[in-house]
C-alpha atoms as one frame of an Amber mdcrd trajectory, in Angstrom:
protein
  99.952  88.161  71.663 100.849  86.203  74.705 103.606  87.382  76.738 106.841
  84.995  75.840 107.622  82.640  78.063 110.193  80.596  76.372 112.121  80.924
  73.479 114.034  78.566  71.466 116.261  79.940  68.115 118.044  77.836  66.042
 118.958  75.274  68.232 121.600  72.722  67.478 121.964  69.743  69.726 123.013
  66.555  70.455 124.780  64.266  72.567 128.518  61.999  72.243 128.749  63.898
  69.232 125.564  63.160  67.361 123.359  65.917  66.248 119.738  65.643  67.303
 118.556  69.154  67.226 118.923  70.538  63.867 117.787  74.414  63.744 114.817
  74.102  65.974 112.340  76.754  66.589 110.408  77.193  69.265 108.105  80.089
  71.203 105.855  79.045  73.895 103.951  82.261  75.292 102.435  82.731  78.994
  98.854  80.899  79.831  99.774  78.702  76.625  99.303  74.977  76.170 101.868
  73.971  73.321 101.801  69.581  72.203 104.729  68.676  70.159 104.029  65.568
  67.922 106.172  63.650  65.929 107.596  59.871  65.285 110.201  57.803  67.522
 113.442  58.987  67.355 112.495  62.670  65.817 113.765  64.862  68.969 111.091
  65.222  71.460 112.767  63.831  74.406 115.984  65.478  73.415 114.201  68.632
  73.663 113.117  68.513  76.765 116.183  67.419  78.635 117.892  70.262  76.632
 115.344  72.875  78.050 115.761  71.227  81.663 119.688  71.264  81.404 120.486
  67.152  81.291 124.489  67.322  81.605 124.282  64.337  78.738 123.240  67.168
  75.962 125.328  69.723  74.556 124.024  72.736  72.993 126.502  73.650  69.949
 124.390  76.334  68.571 121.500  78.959  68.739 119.938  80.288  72.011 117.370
  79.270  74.697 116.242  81.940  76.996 113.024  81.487  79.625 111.512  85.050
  80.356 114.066  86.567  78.709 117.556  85.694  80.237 119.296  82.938  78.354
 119.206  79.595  79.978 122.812  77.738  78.299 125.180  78.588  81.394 122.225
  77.718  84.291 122.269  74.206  85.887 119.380  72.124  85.995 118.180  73.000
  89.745 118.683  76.665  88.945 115.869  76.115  86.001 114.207  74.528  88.607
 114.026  77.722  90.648 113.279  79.836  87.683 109.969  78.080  86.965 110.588
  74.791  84.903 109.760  71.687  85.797 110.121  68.351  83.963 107.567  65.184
  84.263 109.725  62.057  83.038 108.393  59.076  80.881 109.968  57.014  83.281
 109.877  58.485  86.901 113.066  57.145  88.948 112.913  55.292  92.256 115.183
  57.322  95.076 115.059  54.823  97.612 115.245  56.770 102.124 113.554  59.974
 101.128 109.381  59.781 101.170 107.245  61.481  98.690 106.473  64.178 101.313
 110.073  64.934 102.222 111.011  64.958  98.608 107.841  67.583  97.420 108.500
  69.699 100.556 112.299  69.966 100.384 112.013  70.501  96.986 109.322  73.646
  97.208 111.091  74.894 100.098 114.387  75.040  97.674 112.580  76.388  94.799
 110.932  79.396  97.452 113.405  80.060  99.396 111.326  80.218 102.197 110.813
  77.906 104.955 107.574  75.572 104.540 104.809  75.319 107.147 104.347  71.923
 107.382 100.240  72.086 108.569  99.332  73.737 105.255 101.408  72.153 103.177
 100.158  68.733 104.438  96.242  69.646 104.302  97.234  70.899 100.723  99.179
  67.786  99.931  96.549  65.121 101.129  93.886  67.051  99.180  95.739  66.832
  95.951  96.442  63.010  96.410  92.880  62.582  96.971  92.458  64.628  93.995
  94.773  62.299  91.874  93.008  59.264  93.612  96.385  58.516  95.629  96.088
  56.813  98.853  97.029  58.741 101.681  99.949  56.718 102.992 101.548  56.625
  99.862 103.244  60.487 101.118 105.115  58.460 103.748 106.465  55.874 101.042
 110.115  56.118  99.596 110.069  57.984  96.463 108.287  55.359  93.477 109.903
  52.434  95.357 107.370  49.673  94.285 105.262  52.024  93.063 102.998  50.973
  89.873 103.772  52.596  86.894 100.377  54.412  87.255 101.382  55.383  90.663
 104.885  56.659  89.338 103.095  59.000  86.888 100.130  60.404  89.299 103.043
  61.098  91.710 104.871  63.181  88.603 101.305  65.468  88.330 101.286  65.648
  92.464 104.741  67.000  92.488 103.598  69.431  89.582 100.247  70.100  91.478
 102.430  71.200  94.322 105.448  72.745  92.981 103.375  75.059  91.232 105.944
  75.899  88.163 105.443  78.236  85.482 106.210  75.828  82.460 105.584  72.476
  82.831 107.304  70.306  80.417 105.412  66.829  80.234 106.912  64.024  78.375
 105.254  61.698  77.645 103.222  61.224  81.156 100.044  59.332  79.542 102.539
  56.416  78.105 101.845  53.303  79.780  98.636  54.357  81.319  95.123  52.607
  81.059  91.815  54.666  80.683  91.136  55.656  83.882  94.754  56.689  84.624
  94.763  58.901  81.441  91.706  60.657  82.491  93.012  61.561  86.252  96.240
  62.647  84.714  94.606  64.505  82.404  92.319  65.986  84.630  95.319  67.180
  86.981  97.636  69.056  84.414  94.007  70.964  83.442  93.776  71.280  87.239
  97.563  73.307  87.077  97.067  75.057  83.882  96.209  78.966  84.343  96.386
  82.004  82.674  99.732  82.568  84.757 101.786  79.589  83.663 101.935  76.873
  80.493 102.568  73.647  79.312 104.643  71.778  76.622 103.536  68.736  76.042
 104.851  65.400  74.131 102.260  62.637  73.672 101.582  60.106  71.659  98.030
  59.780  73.183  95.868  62.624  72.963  93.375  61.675  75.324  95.664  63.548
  77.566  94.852  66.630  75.964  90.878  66.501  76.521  90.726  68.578  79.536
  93.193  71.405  77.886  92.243  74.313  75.525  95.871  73.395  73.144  96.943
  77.148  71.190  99.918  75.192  69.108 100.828  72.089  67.586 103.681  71.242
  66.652 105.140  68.431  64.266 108.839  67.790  65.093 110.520  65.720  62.377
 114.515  64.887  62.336 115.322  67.412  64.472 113.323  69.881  63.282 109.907
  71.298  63.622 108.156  70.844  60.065 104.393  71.777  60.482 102.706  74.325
  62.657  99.013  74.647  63.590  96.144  75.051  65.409  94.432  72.207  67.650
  92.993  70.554  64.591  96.269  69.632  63.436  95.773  66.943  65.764  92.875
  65.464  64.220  94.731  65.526  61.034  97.605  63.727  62.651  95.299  60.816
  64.128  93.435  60.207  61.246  96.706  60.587  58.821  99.770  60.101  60.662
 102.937  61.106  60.057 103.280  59.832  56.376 101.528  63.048  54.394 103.805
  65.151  56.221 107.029  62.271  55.699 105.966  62.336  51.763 105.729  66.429
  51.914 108.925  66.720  53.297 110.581  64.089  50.902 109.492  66.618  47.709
 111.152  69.117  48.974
């Protein structure tokens, strides 16, 4: 059994008020790619900004602990520095600091150690070429007029770079054509090792192609509601949600 990486017990949730997170429960062990499935509006989102420590949410009950010591009183750039690292559906635009500045200062923070800019730039360029990024996009303000494509290969070079130990990827393939979803996918099988893992939300699993998945998850108002292996997938594409929906409603 893999090492546990995180752990999620019988988490309540919510924000203004209104429960999201009813009892969910969650392990996600070292070298492990987890996918969480499940309809608009079920959690999934929620989730993740709860495990990165979005000020919004409020956590009214159970625990959440990453390698062991319980995340609920750490701020979200202190989770940073732990290991997490969040890729957003909808990368912002931070206008006067450039995509190099931005990954640099940020792994410098994260380290603690000063960053030696000749490495780090002969590592950066060949991970843009990797992700089929132009070079002078590093000396461009953060996603400012960026494509939506661009915005979300930008997301995997900051994960490429930052090197985390869970990467928590929501929803990155929305949006994307073909040949975006393939060099996405290619990079987060590119970071995945034995050393760290990945939880994934998608709604396309293309994305997962280039990833050997260990769980599957199927997270339903609030809670997770069916478990299984990668072929749980297959059963979700060809079936949707509703055999699960109509399972759930006999209970």
């Amino acid at each position: 059994m893999a090492e546990k990486l995180l752990e999620i017990k019988d988490l309540h949730a919510g924000v203004e008020g209104k429960e999201i997170l009813k009892g969910l429960n969650l392990t996600v062990g070292k070298g492990e790619v987890h996918v969480i499935l499940g309809p608009n509006g079920s959690g999934k989102s929620t989730l993740m900004n709860i495990i990165m420590g979005h000020p919004k949410y409020e956590v009214t009950a159970g625990t959440l602990s990453f390698e062991g010591e319980d995340l609920k009183d750490l701020k979200t750039f202190e989770r940073a520095r732990k290991g997490l690292f969040l890729s957003f559906q909808t990368p912002e635009e931070i206008p006067g600091i450039t995509v190099e500045n931005m990954i640099r200062t940020a792994k410098q923070a994260i380290s603690g150690e000063k960053i030696k800019i000749i490495p780090f730039r002969r590592k950066l360029k060949a991970m843009m070429e990797e992700l089929k990024m132009k070079p002078e996009y590093a000396e461009r303000y953060m996603n400012v007029g960026f494509s939506g494509g661009e915005k979300k290969r930008n997301e995997i070079l900051q994960l490429l770079m930052l090197e985390p130990k869970l990467a928590l990827l929501d929803e990155t393939d929305s949006g994307l054509d073909v040949d975006a979803v393939q060099i996405v996918s290619e990079g987060v099988a590119k970071f995945h090792n034995d050393e760290n893992s990945c939880l994934i939300i998608t709604h396309n699993t293309r994305i997962l192609e280039k990833l050997k998945v260990d769980r599957v998850h199927v997270l339903m108002n609030g809670q997770i509601v069916e478990e299984g292996g990668p072929e749980l997938i297959d059963t979700i594409n060809s079936r949707g949600f509703t055999h699960i929906l109509d399972a759930q409603a006999g209970k």
